[in-house]
N, C-alpha and C positions, 0 to 999 in steps of 0.2 A: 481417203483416210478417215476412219473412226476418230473423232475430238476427244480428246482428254479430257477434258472437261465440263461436263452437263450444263445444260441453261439452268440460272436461277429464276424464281417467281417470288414476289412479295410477298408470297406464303410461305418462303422457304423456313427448315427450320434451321437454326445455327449449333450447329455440334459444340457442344458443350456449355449452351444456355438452357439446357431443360428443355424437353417435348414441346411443342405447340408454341413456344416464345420466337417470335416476328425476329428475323434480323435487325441487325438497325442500321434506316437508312439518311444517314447525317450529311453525307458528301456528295460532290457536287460540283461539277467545273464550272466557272464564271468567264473563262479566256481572257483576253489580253489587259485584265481589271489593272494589275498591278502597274505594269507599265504606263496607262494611261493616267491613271489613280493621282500617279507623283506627277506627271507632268501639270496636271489642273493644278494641283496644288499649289503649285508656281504662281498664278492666280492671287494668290492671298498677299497683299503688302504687307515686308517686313517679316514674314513669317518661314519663309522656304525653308530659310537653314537650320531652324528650330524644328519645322516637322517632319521634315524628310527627314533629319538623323532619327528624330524620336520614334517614328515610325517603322525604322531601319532597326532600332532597337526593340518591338517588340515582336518585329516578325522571325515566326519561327525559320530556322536553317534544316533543310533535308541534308544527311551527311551521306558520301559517298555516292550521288546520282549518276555520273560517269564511271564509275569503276568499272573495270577489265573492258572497256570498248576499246577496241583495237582505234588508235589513232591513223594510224595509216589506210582503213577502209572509211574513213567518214569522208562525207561529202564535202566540196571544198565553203568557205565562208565566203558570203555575196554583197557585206559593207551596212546588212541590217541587221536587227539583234531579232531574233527567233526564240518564243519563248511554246515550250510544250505543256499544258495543262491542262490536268487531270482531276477529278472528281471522284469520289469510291464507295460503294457499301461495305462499309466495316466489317467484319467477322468477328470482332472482338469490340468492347465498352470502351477503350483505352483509346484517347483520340490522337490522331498522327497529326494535325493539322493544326493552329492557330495558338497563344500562349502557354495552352496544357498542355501541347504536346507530350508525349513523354519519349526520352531521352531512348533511341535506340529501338523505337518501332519499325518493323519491317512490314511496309507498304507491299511485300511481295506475297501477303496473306492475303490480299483482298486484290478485288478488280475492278477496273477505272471503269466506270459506268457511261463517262462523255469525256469525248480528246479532240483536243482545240490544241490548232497553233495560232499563236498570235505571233503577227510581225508587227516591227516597226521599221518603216522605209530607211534607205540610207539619207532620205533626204530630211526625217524628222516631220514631215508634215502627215503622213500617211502613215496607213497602218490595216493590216486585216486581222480578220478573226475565220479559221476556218474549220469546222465542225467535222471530225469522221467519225462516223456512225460506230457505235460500241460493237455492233452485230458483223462490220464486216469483214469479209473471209480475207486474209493475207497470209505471207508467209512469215513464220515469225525463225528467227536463226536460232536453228539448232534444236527447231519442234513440230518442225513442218508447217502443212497450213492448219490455223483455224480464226476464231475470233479475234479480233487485235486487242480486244480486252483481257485476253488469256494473258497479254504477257504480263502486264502488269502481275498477274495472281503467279506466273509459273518464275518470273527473277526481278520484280522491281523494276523502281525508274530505270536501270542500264537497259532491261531486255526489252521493253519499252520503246525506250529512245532510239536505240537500234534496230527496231522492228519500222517505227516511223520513218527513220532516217531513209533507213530500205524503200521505203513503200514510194516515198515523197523524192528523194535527192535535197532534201532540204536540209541543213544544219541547223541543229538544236543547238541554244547560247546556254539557254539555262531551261532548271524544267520548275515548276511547279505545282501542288497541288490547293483548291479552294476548297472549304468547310460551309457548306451550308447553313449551320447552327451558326456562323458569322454572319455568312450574308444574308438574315435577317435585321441582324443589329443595322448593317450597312443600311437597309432599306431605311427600315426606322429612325435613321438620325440625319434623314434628307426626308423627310416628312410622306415616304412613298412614293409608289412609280405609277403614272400610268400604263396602260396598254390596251391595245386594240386586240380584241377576239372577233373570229369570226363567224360563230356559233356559239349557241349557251350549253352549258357542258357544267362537270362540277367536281371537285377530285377532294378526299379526306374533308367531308362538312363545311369545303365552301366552292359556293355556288356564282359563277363567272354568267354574266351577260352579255350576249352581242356586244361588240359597238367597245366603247371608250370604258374601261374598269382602271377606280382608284384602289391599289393593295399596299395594305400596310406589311409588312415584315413577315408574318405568319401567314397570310393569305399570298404574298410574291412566293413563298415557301410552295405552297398547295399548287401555284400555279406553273413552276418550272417542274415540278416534280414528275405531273401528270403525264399517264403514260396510255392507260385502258380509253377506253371509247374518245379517241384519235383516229381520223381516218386513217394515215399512217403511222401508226404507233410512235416509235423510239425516233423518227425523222422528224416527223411535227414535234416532239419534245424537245427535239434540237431545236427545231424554229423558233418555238418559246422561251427558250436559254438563252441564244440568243435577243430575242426581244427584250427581254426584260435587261440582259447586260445595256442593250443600246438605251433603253429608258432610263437605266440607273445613272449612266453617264450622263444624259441629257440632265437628267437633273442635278449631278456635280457640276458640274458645267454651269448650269443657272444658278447654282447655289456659292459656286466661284465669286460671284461679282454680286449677289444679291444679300446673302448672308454669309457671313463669313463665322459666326458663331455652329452654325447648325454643320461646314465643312470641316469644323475642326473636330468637333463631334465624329462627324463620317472618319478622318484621319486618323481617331485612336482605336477606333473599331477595326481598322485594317487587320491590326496583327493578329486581331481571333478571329479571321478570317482567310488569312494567305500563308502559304510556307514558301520557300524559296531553296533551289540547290544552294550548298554551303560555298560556293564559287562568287556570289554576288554580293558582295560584303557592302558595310553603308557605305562607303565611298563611291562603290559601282553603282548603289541606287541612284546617288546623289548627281555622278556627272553623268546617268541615263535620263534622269528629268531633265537636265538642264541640254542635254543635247537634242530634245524631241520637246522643247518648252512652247513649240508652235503647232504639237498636238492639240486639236480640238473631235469629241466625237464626232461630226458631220464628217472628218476624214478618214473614220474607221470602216472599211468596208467588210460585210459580214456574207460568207459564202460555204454552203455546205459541200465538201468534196463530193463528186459526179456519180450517181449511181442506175448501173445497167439494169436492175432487176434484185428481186428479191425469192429465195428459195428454201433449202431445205441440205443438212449435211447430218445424215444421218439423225440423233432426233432433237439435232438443232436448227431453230431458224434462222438464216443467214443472212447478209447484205453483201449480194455480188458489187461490189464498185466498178464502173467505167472507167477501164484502161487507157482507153485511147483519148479521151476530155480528162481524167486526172493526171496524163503526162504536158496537158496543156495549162491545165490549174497549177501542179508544182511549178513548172516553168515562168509560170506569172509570179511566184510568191519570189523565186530567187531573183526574177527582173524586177520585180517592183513597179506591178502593170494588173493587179490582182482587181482593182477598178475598172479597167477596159476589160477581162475576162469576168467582172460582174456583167455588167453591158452588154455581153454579146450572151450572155447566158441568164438571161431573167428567172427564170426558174430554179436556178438555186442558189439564188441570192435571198436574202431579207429584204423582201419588196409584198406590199400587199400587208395582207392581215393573217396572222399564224392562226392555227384551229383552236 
């Protein structure tokens, strides 16, 4: 089947920004930020019930993220909270994402450029994060197969989440989308993340070195971003999304018990960085940190869904996923055993040093 929808390039032009003007690329998935975000926060004496509401009050609400999904075809709930998050190149100035939002933006214009679920265990101590590749071919309902990023562009978070739901058997709790124009703030008001590269390479005028790099806010920017001279492109971009979430954490985490001025800083930057379905009110944030308050990152395991090969579907390039190893990945996520299926599968986990 011929794809609906053409691949985009960072050249592309955007219909109705003028000839030759650069889309703009703002957004950005971070995975399971939010959830683990509030649980650190717990952390800070005397503070919890003051920042988690406040927090809860500037993050934006997506409205409408489940509509028309057939209730009776979802997969059944497995005792953890499943969050879906998305990231997007815009097609429009207007941002969907963080306190500007504006009121009544349809997500269904653009497509999610990286899709992570993040769980959290039923047990509160554990938690994954797991990356499908924006490129691979599924079937999406009611448009046959192509991209899984198609859905986001052809009906929003619902067609999305039912396309996942489809792919995985996993039940989505809640969905959300991350603003990259935030999570540089985030970087910046934890003093910077390190990370390991494992080559010197360089993306938008800065320039990464082998070994251990210290990046402030604009330079974590450049370096999740990075997609061209990657040995595997849009995968290794994954690995670095990744990395830099688990560094970001590590340093909330140290910043928990070391400073507690510089996490409260990190805390008000949340909401110009995270939107949330309209389902997760502050109450819900409130008793999710406090039932997962034995969340630490060292228990978040990071794994990118199983892939057979890569191809060609007409004159798009694709990502065949592994059938047979993704019905044993989903199966880990709704057991809650997504650490033993790291373990037995090194290779696509967050182990070693991303490119």
């Amino acid at each position: 089947m011929r794809n609906a929808v053409p691949p985009t390039r960072r050249d592309d032009v955007v219909p109705g920004m003028g000839a030759g003007r650069p889309r703009r690329r703002g957004r950005r998935v971070l995975a399971v930020l939010l959830a683990v975000v509030l649980v650190l926060l717990l952390a800070v004496a005397g503070a919890v019930a003051y920042l988690t509401s406040s927090i809860g009050n500037e993050i934006n609400r997506i409205p409408d993220a489940f509509r028309g999904i057939d209730a009776g075809s979802r997969p059944a709930t497995f005792g953890g909270t499943t969050f879906l998050l998305v990231g997007t190149d815009s097609r429009s100035d207007v941002p969907i994402t963080g306190t500007e939002a504006a009121a009544g933006a349809d997500g269904g214009s653009e497509r999610s450029d990286v899709i992570m679920l993040g769980t959290v265990a039923p047990d509160g101590e554990h938690a994954s994060v797991v990356s499908i590749p924006r490129d691979s071919w599924v079937d999406i309902p009611g448009r046959g197969m192509n991209k899984i990023n198609a859905a986001y562009a052809f009906g929003g978070a619902p067609l999305l989440i039912e396309t996942v739901e489809g792919l995985t058997g996993v039940r989505v709790d809640h969905f959300g989308v991350v603003d990259f124009a935030g999570f540089t703030s985030l970087v910046d008001s934890v003093g910077g993340i390190d990370v390991q590269v494992a080559r010197a390479t360089s993306n938008a005028g800065v320039d990464f070195a082998a070994g251990e790099n210290h990046l402030d806010g604009a330079q974590a920017l450049a370096y999740v971003r990075q997609r061209y001279d990657l040995p595997n492109g849009d995968i290794d971009r994954a690995a670095r999304q990744q990395n830099a979430i688990k560094a970001l954490l590590e340093k909330v985490q140290e910043k928990a018990t070391t400073d507690p001025t510089a996490l409260y800083s990190f805390a008000t930057s949340v909401g110009d960085a995270v939107s949330v379905d309209d389902s997760l009110s502050n109450t819900g944030l409130v008793q999710l940190a406090l039932a997962n308050r034995n969340l630490r990152g060292s228990g978040v395991a990071f794994v990118t869904a199983p892939v057979a090969g890569l191809g060609r579907e007409g004159a798009q390039s694709v990502v065949y996923l592994d059938d047979t190893r993704g019905q044993e990945l989903w199966g880990a996520i709704r057991n809650g055993t997504v650490a033993q299926y790291a373990d037995r599968n090194p290779t696509e986990t967050l182990s070693g040093t991303p490119s």
